[in-house]
C-alpha positions in Angstrom: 33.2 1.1 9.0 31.8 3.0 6.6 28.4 1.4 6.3 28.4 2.3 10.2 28.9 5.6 9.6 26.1 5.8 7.0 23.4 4.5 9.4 25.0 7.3 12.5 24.4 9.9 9.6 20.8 9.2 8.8 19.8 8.5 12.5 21.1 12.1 12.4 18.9 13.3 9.5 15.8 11.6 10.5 16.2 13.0 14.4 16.7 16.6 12.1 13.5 15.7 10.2 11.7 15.3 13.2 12.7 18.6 15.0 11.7 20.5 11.7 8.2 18.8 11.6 7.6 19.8 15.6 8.8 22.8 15.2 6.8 23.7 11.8 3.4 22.1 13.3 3.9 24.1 16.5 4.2 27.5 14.3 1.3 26.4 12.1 -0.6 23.6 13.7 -1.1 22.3 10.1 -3.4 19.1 10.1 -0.7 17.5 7.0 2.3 18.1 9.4 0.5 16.2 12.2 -0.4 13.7 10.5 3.0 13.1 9.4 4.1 13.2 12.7 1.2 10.8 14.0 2.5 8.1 11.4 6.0 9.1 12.6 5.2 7.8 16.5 2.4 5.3 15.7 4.6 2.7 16.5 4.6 3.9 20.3 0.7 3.0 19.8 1.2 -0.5 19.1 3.8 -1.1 22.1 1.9 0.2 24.6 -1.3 -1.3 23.6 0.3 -5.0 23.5 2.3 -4.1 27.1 -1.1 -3.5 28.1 -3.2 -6.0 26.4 -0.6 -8.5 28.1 -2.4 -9.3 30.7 -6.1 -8.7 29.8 -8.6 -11.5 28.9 -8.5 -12.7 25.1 -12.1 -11.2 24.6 -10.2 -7.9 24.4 -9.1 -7.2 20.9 -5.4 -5.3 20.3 -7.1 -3.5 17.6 -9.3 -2.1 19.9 -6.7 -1.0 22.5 -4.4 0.3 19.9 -7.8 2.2 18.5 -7.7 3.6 22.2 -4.1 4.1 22.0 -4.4 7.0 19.4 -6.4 8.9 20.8 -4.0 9.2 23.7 -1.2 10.0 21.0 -3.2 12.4 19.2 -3.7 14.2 22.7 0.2 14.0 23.3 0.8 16.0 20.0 -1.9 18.6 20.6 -0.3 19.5 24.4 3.6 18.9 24.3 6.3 21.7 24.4 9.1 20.6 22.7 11.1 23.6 24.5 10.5 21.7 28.2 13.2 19.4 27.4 10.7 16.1 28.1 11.5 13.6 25.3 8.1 13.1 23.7 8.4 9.3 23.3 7.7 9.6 27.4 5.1 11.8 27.5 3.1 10.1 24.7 3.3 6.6 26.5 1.7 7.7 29.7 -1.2 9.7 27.7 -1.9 6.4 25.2 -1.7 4.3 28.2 -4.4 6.5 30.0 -6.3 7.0 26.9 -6.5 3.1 26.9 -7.0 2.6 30.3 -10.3 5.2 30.5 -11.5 3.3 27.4 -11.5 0.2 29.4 -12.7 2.0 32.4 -15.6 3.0 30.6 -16.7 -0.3 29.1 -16.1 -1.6 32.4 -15.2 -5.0 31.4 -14.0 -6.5 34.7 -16.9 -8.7 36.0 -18.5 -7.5 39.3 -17.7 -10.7 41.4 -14.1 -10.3 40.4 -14.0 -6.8 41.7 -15.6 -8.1 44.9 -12.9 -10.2 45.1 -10.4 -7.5 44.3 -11.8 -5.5 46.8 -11.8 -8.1 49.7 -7.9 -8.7 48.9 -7.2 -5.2 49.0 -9.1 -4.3 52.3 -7.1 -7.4 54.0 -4.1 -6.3 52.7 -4.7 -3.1 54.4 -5.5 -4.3 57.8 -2.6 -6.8 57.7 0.2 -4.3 56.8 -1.4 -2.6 59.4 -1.0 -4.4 62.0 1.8 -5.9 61.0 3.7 -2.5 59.9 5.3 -4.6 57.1 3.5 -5.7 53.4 1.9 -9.2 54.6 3.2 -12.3 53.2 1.0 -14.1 51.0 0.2 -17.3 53.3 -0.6 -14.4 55.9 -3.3 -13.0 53.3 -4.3 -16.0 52.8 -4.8 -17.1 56.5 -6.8 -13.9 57.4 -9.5 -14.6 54.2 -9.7 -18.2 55.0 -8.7 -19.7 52.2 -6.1 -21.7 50.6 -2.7 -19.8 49.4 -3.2 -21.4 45.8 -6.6 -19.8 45.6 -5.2 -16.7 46.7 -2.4 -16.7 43.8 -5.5 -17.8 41.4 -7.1 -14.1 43.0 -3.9 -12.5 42.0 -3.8 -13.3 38.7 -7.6 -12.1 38.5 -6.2 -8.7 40.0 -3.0 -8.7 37.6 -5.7 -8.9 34.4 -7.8 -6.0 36.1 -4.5 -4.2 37.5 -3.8 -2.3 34.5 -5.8 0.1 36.2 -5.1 -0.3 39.8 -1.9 1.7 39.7 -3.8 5.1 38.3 -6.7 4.1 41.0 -4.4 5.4 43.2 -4.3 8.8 42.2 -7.8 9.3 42.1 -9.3 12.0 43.7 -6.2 14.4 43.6 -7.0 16.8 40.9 -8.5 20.1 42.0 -11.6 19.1 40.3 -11.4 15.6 41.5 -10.3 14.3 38.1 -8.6 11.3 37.7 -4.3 11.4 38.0 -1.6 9.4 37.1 2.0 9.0 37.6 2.3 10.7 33.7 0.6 13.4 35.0 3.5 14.7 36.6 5.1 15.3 33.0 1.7 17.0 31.6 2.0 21.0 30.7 -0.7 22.6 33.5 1.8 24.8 34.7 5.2 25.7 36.1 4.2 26.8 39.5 6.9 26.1 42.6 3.8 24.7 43.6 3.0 21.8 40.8 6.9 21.0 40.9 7.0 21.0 44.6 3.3 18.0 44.1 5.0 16.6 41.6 8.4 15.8 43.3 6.3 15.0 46.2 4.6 12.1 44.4 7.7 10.9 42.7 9.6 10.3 45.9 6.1 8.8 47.4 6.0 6.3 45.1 10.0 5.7 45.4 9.8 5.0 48.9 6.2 2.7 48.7 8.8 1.1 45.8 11.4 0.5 47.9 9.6 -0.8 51.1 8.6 -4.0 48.9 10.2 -7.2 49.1 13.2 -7.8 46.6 11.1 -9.9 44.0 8.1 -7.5 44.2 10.6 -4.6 43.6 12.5 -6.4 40.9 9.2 -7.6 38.8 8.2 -3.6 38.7 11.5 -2.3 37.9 11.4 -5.1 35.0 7.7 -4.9 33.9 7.3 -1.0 34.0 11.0 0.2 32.9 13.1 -2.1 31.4 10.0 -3.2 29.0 9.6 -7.0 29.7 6.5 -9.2 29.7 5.6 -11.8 32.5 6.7 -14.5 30.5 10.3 -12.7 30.3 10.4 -11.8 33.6 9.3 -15.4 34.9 12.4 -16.9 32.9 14.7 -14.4 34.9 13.2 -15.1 37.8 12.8 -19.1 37.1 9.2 -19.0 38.1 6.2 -19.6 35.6 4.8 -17.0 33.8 1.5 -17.4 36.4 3.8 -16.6 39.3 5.4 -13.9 38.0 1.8 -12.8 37.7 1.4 -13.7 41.1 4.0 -11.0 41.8 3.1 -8.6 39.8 -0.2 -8.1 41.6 0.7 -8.2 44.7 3.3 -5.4 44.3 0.8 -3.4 42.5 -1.8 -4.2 45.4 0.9 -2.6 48.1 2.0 0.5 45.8 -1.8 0.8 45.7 -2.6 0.6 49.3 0.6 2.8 50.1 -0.7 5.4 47.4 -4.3 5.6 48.7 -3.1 5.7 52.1 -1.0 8.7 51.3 -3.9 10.9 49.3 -6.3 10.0 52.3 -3.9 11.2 55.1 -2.9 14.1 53.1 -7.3 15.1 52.2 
């Protein structure tokens, strides 16, 4: 009992420790107090760079995506508010995801014939659902390319290793500049305009209704993959597929959420 109430007192005191440290950098923006606080979320770093580096080729180093990573954290420190009631552990993981993702955007490491692939998929995709007014089935995806449904899963796990950055491909184009946005962006400090609340509301319920329209096992890997935390190889044993076909999955959810997005920011230009 006691040795339980030890540990509830110095969650306590570090959670304390943590407010004082945000609330004397934020008075001071003293380079020592950030610092401190950089080695106090550093972990965040590590997790998303591995979540990420999950389903990238083995030529890409976790060093070099958690080297990304703090950037993005670094960034997170310099623009959150403490007083706008967002925890910061959310805030941070979407701007060390994107720092990662435009570090891999930039080195472009996804080989050209693989994004011709990707791109073939994704336009048949489109004309199917279409036509069909449903997402297409994968033997119907298949069909329509002319090829065989087990080279059309070996396609999807192509796209799941260059879909870490399909989701955010989505959003591009919406910025008034024509800068590149993400779902994360909707938790960034522009401004507290009935206006940006009113976009950003719209884009969450967007994306909530493209989530829902997906078959149960698309819906379910997401919901597993992007919330609860979980890696493919988790979510395969939950789903008693392989690892591969819960890859499978994952990219063909993220191919409709794509389409559905794109769709969206096109009707609404």
């Amino acid at each position: 009992m006691e040795t339980h109430i030890q540990e509830d007192k110095d969650q306590v005191d570090t959670k304390i420790d943590v407010n004082k440290m945000w609330h004397a950098y934020k008075l001071t923006a003293d380079r020592q107090i950030r610092d401190k606080i950089i080695i106090q979320y550093s972990p965040l770093v590590k997790f998303v760079a591995s979540r990420v580096g999950a389903g990238l080729p083995k030529s890409v180093e976790l060093a070099d995506l958690i080297s990304y990573g703090m950037f993005g954290l670094i960034d997170a420190i310099e623009k959150f508010e403490p007083d706008r009631g967002i925890k910061f552990e959310t805030y941070a993981m979407t701007r060390i995801r994107g720092a990662i993702i435009d570090e891999l955007r930039a080195i472009d490491w996804v080989p050209r014939s693989v994004r011709t692939r990707i791109k073939e998929v994704d336009e048949t995709y489109s004309k199917l659902e279409s036509n069909l007014g449903r997402p297409p089935s994968d033997i119907e995806i298949a069909v329509e390319l002319g090829i065989s449904e087990n080279d059309l899963h070996s396609i999807f796990r192509r796209i799941s290793a260059a879909g870490v950055i399909a989701l955010d491909d989505a959003f591009y184009g919406r910025g008034d500049r024509g800068e590149q946005l993400t779902v994360g962006d909707t938790l960034s400090d522009g401004g507290d305009s009935p206006g940006t609340h009113l976009e950003d509301a719209e884009t969450r319920k967007l994306l909530s209704d493209a989530v829902d329209k997906l078959p149960d096992r698309e819906r379910m890997v997401l919901s597993l993959y992007y919330f609860e935390g979980l890696n493919l190889s988790q979510i395969g044993e939950i789903l008693g597929v392989t690892e591969s076909r819960a890859c499978q999955i994952h990219a063909k959810a993220v191919l409709g959420l794509r389409h559905a997005m794109s769709a969206f920011w096109r009707d609404d230009s």
